[in-house]
C-alpha positions in Angstrom: -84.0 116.7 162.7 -83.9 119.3 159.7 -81.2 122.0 159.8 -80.4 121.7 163.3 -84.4 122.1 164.7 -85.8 119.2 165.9 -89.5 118.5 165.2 -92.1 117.8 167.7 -95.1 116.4 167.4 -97.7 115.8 170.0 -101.3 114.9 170.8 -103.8 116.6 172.8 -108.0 116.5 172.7 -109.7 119.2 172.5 -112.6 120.9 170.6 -111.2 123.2 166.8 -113.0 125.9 166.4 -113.9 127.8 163.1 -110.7 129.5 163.0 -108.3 126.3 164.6 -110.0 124.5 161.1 -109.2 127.0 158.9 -105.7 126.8 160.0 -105.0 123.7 159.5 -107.1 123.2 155.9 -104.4 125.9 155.3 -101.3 123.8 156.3 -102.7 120.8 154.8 -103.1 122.8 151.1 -99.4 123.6 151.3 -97.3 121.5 150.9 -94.0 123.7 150.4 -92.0 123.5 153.7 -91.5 127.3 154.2 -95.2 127.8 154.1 -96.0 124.9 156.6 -93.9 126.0 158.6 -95.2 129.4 159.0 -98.9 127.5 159.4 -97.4 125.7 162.0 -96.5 128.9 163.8 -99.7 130.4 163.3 -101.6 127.6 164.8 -99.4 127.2 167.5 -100.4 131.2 168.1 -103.7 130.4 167.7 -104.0 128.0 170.2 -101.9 129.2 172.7 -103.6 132.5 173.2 -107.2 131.3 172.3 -107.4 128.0 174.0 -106.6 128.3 177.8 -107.4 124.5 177.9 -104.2 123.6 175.8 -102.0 125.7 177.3 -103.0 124.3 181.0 -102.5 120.7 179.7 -99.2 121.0 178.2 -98.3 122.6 181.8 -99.6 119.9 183.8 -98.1 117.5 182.1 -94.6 119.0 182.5 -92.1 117.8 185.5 -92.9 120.5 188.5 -89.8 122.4 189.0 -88.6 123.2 192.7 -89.2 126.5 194.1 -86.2 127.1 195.7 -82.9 125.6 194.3 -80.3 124.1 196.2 -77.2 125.7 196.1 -74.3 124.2 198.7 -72.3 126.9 198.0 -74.9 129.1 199.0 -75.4 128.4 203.0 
């Protein structure tokens, strides 16, 4: 954990394009935190809003929430 933000990393398969490459040939060149941390926002960005296939596994694979909650003060 570095100043009270806790780092994730995780895994998921799918096909870089052009721009995903760039990206990360980007993140890789700096080393300086500041910068690769502003990389790691921008390709975050990227593939959220250009990859519908990351977005909709990182949703799958999160618990399913309720749809109604269960309040027993509330009856």
């Amino acid at each position: 954990m570095i100043g009270g933000i806790r780092k994730l990393k995780f895994y998921i398969e799918f096909e870089p394009c052009k721009e995903c490459k760039a990206i990360v040939r980007e993140i890789s060149e700096n080393m300086d935190e500041t910068q690769t941390d502003e990389g790691s926002k921008k390709f975050l960005r990227h593939i959220t809003y250009n990859h519908s296939e990351i977005a909709q596994a990182i949703v799958k694979d999160f618990p399913k929430e309720a749809t109604k909650e269960d309040f027993p003060w509330f009856r």
